[in-house]
ZAVEX-968906 format. One record per atom (N, C-alpha, C, O, CB): residue number from 0; atom name; x, y, z. Coordinates in pm, 1 decimal. Glycine has a CB too. Layout:
     k    a         c1         c2         c3
   NUM   CA          X          Y          Z
...
***
This chain:
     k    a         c1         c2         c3
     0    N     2005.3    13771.1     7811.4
     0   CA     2057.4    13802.1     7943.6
     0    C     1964.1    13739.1     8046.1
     0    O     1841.1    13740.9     8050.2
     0   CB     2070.4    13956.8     7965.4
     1    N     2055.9    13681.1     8130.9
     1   CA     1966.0    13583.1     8259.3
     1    C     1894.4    13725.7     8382.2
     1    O     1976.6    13764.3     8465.5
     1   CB     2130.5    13439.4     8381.3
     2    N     1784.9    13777.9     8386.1
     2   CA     1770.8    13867.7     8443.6
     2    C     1773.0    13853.9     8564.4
     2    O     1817.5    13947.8     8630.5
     2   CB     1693.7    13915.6     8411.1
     3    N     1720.7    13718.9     8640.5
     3   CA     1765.7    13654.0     8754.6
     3    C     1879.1    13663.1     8848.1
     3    O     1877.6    13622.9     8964.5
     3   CB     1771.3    13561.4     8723.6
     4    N     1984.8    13723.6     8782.5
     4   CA     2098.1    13754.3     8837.7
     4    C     2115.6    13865.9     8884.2
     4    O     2224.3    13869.4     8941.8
     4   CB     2180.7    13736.5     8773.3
     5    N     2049.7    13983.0     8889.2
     5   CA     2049.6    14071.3     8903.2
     5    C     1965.0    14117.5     8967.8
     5    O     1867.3    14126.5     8893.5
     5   CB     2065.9    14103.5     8832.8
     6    N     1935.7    14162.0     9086.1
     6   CA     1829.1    14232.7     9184.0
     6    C     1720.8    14354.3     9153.3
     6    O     1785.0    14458.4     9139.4
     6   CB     1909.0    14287.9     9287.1
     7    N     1628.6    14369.0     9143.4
     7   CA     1587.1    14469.6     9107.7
     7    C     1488.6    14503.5     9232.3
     7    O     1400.9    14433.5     9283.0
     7   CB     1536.8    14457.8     8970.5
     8    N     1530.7    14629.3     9263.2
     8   CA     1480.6    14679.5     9406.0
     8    C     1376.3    14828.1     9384.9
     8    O     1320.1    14858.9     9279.8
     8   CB     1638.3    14720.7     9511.4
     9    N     1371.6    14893.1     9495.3
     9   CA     1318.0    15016.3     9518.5
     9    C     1366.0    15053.5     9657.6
     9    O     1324.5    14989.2     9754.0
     9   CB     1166.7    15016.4     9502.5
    10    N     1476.9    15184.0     9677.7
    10   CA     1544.9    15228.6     9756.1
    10    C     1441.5    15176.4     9914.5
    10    O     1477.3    15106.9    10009.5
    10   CB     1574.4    15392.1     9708.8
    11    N     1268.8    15264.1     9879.6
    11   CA     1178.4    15216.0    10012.8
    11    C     1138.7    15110.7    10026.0
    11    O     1073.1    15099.7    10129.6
    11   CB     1070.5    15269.5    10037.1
    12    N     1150.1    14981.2     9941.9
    12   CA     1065.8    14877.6     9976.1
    12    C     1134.4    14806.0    10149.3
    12    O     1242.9    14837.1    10198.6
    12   CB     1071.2    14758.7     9825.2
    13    N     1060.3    14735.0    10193.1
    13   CA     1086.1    14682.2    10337.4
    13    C     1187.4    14533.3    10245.2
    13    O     1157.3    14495.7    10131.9
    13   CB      892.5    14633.7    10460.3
    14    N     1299.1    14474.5    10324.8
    14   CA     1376.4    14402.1    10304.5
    14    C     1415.8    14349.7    10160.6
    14    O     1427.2    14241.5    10103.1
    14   CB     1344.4    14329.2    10377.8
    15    N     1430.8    14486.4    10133.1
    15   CA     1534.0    14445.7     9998.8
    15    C     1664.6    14437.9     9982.9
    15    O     1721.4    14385.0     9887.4
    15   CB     1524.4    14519.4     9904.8
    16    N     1728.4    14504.2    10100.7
    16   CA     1820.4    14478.5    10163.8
    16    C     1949.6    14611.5    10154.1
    16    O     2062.9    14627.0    10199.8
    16   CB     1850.2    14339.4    10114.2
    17    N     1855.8    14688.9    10067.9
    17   CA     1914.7    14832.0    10048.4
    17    C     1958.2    14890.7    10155.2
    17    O     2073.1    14934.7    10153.9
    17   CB     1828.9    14923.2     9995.6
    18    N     1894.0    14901.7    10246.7
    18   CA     1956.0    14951.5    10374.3
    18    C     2065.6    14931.8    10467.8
    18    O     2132.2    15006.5    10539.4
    18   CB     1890.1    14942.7    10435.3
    19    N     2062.2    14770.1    10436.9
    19   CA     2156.3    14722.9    10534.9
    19    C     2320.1    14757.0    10454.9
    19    O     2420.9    14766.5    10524.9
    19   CB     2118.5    14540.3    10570.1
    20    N     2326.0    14774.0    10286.6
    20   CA     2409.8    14765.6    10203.5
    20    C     2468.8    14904.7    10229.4
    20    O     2386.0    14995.2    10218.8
    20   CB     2359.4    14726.8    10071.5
    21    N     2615.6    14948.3    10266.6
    21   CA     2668.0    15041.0    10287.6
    21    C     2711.6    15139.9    10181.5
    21    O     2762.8    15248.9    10207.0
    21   CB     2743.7    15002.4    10350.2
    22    N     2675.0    15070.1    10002.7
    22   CA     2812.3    15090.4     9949.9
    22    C     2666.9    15129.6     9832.9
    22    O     2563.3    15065.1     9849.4
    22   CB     2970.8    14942.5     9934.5
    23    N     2673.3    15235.4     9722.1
    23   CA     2566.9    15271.2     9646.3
    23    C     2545.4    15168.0     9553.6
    23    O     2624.5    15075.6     9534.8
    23   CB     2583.0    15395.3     9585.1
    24    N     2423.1    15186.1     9487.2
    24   CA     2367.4    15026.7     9411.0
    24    C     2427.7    15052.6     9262.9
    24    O     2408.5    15172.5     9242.3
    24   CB     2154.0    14997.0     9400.2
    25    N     2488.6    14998.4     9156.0
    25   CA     2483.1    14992.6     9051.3
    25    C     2393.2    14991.5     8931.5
    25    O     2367.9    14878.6     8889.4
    25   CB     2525.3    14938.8     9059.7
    26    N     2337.3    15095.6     8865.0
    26   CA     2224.1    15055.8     8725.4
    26    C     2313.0    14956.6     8628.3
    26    O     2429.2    14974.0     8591.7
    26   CB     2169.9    15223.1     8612.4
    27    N     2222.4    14845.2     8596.8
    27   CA     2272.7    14782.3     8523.4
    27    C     2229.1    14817.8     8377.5
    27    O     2129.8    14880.6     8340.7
    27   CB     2256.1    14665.9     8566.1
    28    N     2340.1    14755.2     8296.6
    28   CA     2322.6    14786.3     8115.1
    28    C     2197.8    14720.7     8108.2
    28    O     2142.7    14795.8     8027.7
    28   CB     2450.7    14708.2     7986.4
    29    N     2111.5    14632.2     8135.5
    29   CA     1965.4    14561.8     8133.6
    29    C     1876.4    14603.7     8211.9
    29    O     1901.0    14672.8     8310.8
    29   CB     1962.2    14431.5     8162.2
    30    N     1773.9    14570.2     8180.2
    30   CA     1634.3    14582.0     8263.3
    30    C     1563.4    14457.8     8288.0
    30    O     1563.3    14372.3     8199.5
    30   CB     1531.4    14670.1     8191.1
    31    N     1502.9    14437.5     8398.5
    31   CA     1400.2    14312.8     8396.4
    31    C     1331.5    14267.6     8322.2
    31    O     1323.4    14335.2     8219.7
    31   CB     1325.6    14309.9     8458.0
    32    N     1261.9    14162.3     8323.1
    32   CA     1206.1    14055.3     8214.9
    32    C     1051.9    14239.5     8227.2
    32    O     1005.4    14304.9     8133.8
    32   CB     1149.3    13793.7     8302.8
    33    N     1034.3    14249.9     8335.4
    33   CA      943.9    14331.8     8342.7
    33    C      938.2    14452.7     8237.3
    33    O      849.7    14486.9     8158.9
    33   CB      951.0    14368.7     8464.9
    34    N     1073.7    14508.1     8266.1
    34   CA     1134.3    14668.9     8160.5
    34    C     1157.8    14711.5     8260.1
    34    O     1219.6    14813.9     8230.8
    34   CB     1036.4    14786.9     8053.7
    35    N     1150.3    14703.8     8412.3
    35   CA     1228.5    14801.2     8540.6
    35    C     1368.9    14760.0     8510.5
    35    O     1411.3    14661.2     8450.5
    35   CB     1183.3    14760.0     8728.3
    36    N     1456.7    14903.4     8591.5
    36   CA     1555.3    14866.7     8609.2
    36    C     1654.9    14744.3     8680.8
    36    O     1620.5    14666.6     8769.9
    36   CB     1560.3    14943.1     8629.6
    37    N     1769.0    14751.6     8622.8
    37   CA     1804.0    14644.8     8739.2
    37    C     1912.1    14719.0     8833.1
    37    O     1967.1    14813.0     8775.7
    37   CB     1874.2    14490.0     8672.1
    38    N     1952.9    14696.4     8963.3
    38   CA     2053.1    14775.6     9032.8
    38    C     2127.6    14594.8     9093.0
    38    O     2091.1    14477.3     9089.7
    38   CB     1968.9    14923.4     9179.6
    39    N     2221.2    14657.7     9131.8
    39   CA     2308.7    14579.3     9154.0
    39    C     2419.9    14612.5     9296.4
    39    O     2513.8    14692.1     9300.8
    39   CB     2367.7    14575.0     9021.9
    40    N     2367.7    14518.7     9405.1
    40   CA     2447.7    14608.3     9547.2
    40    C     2586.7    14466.5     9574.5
    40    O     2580.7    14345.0     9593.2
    40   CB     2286.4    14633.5     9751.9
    41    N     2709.9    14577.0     9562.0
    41   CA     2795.1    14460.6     9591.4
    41    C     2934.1    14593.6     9600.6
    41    O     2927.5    14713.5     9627.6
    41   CB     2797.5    14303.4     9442.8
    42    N     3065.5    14493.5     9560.3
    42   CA     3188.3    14556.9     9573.8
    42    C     3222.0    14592.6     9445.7
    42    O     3305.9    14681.1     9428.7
    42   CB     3289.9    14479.4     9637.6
    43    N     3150.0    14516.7     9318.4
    43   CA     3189.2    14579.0     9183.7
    43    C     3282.4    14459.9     9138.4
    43    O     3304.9    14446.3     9018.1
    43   CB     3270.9    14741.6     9192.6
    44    N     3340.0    14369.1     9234.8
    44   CA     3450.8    14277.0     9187.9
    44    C     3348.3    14083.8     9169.0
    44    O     3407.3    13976.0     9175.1
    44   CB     3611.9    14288.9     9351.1
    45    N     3204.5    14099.5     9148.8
    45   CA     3186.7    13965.3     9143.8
    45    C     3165.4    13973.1     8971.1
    45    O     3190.5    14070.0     8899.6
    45   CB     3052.9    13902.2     9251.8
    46    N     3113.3    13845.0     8931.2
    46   CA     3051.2    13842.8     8797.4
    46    C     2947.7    13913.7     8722.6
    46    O     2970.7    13992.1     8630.5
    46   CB     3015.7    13749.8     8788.8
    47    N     2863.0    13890.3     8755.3
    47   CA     2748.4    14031.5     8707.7
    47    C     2835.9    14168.6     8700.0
    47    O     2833.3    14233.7     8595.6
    47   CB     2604.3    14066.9     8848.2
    48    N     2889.7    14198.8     8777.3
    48   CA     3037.3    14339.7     8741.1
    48    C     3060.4    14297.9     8672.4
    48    O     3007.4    14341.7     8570.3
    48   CB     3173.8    14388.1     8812.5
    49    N     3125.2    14216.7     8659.1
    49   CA     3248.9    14169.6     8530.4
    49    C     3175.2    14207.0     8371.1
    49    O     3217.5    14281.1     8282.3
    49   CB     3287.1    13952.5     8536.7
    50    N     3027.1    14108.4     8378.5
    50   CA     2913.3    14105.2     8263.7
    50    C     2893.0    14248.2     8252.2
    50    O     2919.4    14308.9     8148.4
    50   CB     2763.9    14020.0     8300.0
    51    N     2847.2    14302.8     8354.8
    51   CA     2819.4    14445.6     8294.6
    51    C     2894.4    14601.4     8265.6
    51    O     2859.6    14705.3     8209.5
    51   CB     2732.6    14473.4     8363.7
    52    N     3054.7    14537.9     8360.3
    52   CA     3131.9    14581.7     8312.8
    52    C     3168.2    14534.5     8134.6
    52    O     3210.4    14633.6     8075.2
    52   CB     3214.6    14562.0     8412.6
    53    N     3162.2    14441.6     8067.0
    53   CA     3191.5    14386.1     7935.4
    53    C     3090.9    14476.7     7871.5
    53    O     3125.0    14571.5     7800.8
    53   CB     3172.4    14217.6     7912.2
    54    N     2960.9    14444.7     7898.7
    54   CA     2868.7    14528.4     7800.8
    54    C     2843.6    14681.3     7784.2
    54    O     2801.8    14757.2     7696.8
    54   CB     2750.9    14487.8     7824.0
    55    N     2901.0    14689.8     7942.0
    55   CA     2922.9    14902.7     7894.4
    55    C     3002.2    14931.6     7838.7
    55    O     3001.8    15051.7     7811.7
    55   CB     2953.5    15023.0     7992.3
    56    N     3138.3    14836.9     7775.9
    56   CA     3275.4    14894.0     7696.0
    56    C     3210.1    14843.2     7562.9
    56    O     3281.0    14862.3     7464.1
    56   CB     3456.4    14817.2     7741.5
    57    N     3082.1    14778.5     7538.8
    57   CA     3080.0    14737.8     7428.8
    57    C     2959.8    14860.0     7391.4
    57    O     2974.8    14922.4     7286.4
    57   CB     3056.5    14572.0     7416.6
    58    N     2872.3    14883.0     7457.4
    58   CA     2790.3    14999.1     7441.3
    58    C     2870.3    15121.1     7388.0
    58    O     2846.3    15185.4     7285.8
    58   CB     2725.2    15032.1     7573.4
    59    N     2988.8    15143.3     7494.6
    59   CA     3072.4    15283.4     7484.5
    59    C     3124.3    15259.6     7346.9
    59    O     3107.3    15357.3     7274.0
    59   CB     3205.7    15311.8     7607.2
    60    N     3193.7    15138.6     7279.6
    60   CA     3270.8    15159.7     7173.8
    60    C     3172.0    15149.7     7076.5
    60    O     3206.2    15207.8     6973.5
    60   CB     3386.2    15072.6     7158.7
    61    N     3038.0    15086.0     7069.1
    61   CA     2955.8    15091.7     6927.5
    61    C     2912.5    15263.7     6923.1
    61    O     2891.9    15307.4     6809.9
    61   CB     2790.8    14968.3     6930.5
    62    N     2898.5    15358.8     7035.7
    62   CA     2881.6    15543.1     7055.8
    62    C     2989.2    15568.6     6982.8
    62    O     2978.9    15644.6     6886.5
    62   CB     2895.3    15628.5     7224.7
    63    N     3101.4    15514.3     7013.3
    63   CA     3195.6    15622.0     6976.8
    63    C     3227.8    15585.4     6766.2
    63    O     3273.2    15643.1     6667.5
    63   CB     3371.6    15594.2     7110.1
    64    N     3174.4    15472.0     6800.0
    64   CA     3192.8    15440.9     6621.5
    64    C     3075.3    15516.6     6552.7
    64    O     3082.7    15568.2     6441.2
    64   CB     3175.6    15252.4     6570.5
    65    N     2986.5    15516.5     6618.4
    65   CA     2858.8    15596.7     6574.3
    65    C     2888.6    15812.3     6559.0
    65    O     2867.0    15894.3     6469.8
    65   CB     2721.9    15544.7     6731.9
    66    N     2930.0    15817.8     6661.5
    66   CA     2976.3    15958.7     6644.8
    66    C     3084.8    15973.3     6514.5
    66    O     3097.4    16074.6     6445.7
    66   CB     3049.6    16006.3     6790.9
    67    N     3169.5    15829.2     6496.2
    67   CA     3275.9    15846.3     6402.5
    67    C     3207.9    15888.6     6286.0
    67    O     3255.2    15983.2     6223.1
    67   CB     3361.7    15723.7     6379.3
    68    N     3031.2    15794.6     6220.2
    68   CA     3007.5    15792.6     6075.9
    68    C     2967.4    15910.0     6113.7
    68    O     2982.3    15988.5     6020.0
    68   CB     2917.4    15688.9     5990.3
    69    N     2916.3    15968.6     6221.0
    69   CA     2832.8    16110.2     6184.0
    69    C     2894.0    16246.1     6195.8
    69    O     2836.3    16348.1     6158.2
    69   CB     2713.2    16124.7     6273.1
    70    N     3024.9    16243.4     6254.8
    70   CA     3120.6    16306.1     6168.6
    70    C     3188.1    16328.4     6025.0
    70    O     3247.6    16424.1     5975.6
    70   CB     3179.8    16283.5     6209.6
    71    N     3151.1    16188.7     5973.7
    71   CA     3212.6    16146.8     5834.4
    71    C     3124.4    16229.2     5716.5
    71    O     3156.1    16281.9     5609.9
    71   CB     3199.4    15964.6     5811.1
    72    N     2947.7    16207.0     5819.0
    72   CA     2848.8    16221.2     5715.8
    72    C     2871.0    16397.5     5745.1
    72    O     2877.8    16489.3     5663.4
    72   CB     2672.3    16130.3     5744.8
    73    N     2875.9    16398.6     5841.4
    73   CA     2856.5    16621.6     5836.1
    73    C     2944.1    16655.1     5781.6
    73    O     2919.7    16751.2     5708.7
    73   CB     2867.9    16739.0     5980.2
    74    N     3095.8    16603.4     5778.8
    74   CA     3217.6    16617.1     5666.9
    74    C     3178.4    16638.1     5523.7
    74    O     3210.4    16742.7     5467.2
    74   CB     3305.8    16486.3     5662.7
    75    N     3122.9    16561.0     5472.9
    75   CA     3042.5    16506.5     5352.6
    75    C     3010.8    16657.6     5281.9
    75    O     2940.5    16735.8     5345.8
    75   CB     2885.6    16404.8     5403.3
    76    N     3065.8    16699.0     5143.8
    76   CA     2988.9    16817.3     5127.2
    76    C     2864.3    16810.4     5082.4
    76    O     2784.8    16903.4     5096.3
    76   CB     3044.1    16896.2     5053.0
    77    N     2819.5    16634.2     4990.5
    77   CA     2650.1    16624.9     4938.0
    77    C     2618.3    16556.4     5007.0
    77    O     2565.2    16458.3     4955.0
    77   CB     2595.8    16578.6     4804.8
    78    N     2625.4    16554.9     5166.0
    78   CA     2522.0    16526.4     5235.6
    78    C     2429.2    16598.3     5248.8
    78    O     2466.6    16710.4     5214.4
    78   CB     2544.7    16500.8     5326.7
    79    N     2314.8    16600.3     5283.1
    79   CA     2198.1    16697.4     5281.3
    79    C     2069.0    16641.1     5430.2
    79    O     2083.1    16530.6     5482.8
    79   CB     2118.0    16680.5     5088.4
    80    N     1978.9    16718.4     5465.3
    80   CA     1918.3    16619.9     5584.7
    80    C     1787.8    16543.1     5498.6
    80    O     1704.3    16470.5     5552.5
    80   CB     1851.7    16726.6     5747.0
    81    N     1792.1    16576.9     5356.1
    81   CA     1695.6    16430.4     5311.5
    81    C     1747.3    16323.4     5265.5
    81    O     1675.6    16227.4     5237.2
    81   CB     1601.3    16444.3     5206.8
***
């Protein structure tokens, strides 16, 4: 992931441009090359949306396949927790 694309701010810093932005910032699915977050101030309709809209349906569906096996496994009557 190009982290460059993505802004990474702090609500107080002086001209980050948070203030002037009317509309709340987005957490993105990534973090900076650093490990801070990344936020994202816009309408939700450019590319980086789009990207991180793609990777939260891909996050959400690898959870929900994950809850699937661990239903399967508590189903399980010789499952055991060793």
């Amino acid at each position: 992931m190009n982290h460059d694309i993505a802004k990474y701010f702090e609500p107080w810093s002086a001209g980050d441009g948070a203030k002037e932005h009317p509309g709340p910032a987005r957490l993105l699915p990534w973090s900076s090359a650093d490990g801070n977050p990344c936020y994202l101030l816009g309408d939700g309709t450019g590319h980086v949306s789009r990207v991180a809209d793609d990777i939260e349906c891909l996050q959400l569906g690898m959870a929900d396949d994950l809850i699937g096996h661990a239903d399967e496994l508590l189903a399980c009557q010789g499952a055991s927790n060793r």
